[in-house]
Biopython code that builds the backbone (N, CA, C, O; Angstrom):
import numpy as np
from Bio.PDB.StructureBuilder import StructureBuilder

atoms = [
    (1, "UNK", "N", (6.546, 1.680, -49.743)),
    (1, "UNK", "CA", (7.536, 1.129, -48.836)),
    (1, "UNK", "C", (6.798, 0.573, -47.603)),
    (1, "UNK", "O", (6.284, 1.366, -46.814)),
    (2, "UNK", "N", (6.731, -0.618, -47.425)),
    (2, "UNK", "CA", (6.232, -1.198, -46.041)),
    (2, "UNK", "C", (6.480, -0.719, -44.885)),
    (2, "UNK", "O", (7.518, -0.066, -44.994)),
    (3, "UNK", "N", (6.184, -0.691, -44.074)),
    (3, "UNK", "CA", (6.561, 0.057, -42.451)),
    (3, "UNK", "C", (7.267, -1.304, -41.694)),
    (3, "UNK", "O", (6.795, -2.429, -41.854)),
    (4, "UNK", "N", (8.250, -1.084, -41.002)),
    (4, "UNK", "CA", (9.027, -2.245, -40.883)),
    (4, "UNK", "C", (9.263, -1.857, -39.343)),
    (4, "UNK", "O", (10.364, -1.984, -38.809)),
    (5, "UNK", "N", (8.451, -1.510, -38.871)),
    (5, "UNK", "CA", (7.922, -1.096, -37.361)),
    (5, "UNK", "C", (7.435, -2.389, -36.519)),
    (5, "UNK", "O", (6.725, -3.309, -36.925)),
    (6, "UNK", "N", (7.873, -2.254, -35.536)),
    (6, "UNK", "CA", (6.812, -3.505, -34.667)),
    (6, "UNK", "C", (5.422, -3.130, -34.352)),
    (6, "UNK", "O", (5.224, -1.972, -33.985)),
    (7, "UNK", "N", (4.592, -3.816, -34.429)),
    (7, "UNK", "CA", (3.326, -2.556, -34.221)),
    (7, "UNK", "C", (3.237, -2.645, -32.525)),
    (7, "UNK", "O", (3.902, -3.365, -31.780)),
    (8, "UNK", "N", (2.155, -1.637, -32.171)),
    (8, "UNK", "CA", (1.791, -1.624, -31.010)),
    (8, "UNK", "C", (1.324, -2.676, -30.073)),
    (8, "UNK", "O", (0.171, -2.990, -30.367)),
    (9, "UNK", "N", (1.853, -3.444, -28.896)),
    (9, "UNK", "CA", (1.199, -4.302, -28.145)),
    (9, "UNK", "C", (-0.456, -3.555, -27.756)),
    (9, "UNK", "O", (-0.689, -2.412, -27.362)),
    (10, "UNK", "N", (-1.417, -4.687, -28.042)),
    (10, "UNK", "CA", (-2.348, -3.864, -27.151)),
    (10, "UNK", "C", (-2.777, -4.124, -25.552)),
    (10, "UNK", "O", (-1.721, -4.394, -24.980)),
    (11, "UNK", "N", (-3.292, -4.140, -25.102)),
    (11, "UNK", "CA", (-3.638, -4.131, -23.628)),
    (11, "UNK", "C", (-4.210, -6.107, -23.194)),
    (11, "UNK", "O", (-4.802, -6.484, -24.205)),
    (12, "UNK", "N", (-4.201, -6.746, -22.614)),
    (12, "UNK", "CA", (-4.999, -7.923, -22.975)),
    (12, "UNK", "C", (-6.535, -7.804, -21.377)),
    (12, "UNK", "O", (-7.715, -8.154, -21.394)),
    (13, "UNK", "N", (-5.629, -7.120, -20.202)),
    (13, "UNK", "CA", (-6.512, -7.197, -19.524)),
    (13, "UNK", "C", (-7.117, -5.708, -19.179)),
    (13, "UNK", "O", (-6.375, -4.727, -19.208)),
    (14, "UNK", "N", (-8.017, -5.640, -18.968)),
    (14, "UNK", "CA", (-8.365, -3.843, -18.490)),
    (14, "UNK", "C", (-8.850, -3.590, -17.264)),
    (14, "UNK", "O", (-9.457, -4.443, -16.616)),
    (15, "UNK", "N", (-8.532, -1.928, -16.682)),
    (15, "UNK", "CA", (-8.623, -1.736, -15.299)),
    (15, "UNK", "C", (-9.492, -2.596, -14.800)),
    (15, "UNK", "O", (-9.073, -3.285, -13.869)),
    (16, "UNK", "N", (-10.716, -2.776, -15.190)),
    (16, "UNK", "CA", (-11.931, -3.132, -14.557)),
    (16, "UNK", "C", (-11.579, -4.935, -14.162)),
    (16, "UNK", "O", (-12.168, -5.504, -13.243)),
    (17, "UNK", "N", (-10.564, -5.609, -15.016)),
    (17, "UNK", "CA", (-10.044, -6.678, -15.027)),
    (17, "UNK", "C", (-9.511, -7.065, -14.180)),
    (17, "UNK", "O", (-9.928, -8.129, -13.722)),
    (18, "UNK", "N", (-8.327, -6.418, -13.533)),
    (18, "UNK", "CA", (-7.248, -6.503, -12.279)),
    (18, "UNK", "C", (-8.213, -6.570, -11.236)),
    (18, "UNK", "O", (-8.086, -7.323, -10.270)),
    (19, "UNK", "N", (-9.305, -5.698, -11.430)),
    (19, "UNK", "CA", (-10.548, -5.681, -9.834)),
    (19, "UNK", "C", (-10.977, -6.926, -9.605)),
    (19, "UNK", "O", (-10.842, -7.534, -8.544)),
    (20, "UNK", "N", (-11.595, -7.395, -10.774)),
    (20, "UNK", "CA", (-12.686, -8.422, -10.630)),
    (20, "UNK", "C", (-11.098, -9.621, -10.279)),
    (20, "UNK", "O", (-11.604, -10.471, -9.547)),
    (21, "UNK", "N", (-10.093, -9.882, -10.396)),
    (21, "UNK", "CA", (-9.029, -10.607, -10.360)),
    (21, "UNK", "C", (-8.771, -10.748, -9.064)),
    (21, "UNK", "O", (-9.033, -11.759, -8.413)),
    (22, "UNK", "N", (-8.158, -9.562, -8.569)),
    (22, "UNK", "CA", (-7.876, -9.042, -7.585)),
    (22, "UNK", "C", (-9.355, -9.506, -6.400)),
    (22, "UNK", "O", (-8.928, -9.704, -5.262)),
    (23, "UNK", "N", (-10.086, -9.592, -6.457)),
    (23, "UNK", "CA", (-11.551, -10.032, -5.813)),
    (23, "UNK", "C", (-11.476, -11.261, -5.947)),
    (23, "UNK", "O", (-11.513, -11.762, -4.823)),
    (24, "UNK", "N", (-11.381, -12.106, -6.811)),
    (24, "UNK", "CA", (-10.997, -13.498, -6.809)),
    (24, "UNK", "C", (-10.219, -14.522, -6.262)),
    (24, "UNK", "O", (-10.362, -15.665, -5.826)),
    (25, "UNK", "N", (-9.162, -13.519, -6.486)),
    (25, "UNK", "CA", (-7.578, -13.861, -5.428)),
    (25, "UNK", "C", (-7.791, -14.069, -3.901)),
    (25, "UNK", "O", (-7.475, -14.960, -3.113)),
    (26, "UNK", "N", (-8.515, -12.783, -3.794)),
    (26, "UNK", "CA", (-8.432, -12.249, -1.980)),
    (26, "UNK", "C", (-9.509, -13.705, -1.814)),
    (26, "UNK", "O", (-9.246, -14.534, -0.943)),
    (27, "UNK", "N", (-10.643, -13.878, -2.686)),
    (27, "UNK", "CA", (-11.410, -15.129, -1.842)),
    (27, "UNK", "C", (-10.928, -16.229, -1.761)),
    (27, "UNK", "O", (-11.288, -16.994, -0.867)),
    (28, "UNK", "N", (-10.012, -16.567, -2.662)),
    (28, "UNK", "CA", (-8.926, -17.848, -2.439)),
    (28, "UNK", "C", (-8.430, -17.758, -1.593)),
    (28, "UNK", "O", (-8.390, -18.566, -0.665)),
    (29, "UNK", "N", (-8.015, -16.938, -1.666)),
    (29, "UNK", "CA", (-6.795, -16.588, -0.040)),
    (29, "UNK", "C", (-7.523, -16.990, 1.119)),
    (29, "UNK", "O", (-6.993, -17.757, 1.923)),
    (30, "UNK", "N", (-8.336, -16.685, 1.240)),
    (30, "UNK", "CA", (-9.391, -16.813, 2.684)),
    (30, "UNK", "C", (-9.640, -18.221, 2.558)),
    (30, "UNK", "O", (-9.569, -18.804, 3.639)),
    (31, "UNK", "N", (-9.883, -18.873, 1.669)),
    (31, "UNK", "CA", (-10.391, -20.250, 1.378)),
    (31, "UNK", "C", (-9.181, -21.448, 1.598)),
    (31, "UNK", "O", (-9.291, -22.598, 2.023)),
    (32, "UNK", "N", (-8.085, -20.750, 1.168)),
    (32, "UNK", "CA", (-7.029, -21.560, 1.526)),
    (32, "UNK", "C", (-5.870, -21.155, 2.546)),
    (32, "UNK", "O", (-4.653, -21.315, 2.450)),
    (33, "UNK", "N", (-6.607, -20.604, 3.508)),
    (33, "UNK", "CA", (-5.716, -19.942, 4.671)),
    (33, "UNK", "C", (-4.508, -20.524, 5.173)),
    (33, "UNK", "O", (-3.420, -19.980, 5.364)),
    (34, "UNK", "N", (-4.929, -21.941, 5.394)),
    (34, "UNK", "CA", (-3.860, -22.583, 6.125)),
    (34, "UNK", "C", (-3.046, -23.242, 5.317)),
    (34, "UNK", "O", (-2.201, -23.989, 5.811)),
    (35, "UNK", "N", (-3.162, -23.075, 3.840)),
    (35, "UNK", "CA", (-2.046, -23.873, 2.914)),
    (35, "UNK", "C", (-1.131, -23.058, 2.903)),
    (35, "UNK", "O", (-1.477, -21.881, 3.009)),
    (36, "UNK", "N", (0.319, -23.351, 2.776)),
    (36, "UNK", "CA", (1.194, -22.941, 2.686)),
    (36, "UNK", "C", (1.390, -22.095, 1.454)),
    (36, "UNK", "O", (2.192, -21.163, 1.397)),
    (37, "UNK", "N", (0.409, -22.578, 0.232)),
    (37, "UNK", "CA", (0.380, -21.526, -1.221)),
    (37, "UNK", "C", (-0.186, -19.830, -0.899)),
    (37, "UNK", "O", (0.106, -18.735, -1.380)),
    (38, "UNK", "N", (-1.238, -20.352, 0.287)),
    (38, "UNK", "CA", (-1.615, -18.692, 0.739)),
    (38, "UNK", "C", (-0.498, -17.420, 0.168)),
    (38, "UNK", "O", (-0.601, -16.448, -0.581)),
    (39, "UNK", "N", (0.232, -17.841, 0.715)),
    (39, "UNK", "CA", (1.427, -16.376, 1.064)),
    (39, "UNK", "C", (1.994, -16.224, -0.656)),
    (39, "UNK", "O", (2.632, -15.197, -0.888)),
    (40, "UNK", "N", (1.826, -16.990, -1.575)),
    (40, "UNK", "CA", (2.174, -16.530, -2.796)),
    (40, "UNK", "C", (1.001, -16.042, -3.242)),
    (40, "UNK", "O", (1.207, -15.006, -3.873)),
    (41, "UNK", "N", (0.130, -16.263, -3.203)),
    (41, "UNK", "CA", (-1.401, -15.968, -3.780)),
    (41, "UNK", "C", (-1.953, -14.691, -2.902)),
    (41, "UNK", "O", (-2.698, -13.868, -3.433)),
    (42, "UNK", "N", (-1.625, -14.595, -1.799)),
    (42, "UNK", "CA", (-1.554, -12.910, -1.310)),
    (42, "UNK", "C", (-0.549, -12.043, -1.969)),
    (42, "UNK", "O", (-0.948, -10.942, -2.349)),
    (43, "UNK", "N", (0.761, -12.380, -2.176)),
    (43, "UNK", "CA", (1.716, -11.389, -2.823)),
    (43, "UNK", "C", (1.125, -11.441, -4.181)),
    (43, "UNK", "O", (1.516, -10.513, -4.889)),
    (44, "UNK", "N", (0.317, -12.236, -4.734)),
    (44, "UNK", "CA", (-0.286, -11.594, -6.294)),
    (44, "UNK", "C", (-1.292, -10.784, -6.393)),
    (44, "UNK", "O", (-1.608, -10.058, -7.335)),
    (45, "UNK", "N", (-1.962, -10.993, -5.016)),
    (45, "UNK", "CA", (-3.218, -10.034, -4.533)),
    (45, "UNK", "C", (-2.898, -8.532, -4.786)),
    (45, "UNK", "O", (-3.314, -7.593, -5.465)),
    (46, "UNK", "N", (-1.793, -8.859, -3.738)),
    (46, "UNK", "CA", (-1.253, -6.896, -3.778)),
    (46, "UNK", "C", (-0.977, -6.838, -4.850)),
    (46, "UNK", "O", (-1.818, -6.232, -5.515)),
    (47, "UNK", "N", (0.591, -7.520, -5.869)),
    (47, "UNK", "CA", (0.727, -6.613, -6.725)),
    (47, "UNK", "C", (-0.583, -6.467, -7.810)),
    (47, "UNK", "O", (-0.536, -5.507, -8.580)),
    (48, "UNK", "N", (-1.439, -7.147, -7.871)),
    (48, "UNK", "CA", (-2.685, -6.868, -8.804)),
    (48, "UNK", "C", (-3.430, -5.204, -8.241)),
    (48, "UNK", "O", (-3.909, -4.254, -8.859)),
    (49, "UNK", "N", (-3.283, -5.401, -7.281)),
    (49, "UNK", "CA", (-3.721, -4.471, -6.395)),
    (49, "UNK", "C", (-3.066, -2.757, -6.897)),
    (49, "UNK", "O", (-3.606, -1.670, -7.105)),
    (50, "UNK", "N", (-1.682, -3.257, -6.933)),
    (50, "UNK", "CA", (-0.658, -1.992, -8.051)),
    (50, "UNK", "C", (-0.646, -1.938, -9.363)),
    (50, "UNK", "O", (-0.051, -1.019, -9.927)),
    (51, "UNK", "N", (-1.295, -2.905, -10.058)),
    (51, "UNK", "CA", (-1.728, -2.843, -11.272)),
    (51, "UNK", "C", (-3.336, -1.980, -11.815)),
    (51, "UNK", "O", (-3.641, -1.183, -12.703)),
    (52, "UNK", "N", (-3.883, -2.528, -10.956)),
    (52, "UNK", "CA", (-5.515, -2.040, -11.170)),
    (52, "UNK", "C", (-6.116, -0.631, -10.316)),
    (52, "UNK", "O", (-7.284, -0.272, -10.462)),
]
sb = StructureBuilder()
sb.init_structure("model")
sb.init_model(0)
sb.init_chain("A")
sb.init_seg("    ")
for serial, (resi, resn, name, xyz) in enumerate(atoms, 1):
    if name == "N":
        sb.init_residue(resn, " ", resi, " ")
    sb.init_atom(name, np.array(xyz, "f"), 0.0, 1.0, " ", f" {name:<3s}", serial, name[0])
structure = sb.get_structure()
């Protein structure tokens, strides 16, 4: 009888992932201080920040 289960999602990024991300982000941010995109690209900072 086949298993008619969804299988398990696996993970795509890992802890160590969100860091090096999260480090990437924050230097954009600094780089594009005075654009108005800043303030969305900081709120992805943090929540990466609650992810990792």
């Amino acid at each position: 009888m086949p298993n008619t289960e969804p299988q398990r999602s696996r993970a795509v990024f890992s802890t160590e992932d969100f860091g090096l991300m999260k480090e990437a982000v924050a230097d954009y941010v600094r780089k594009i201080a005075d654009d108005p995109r800043s303030a969305k690209f900081s709120n992805l900072y943090h929540r990466l920040g609650r992810l990792g």
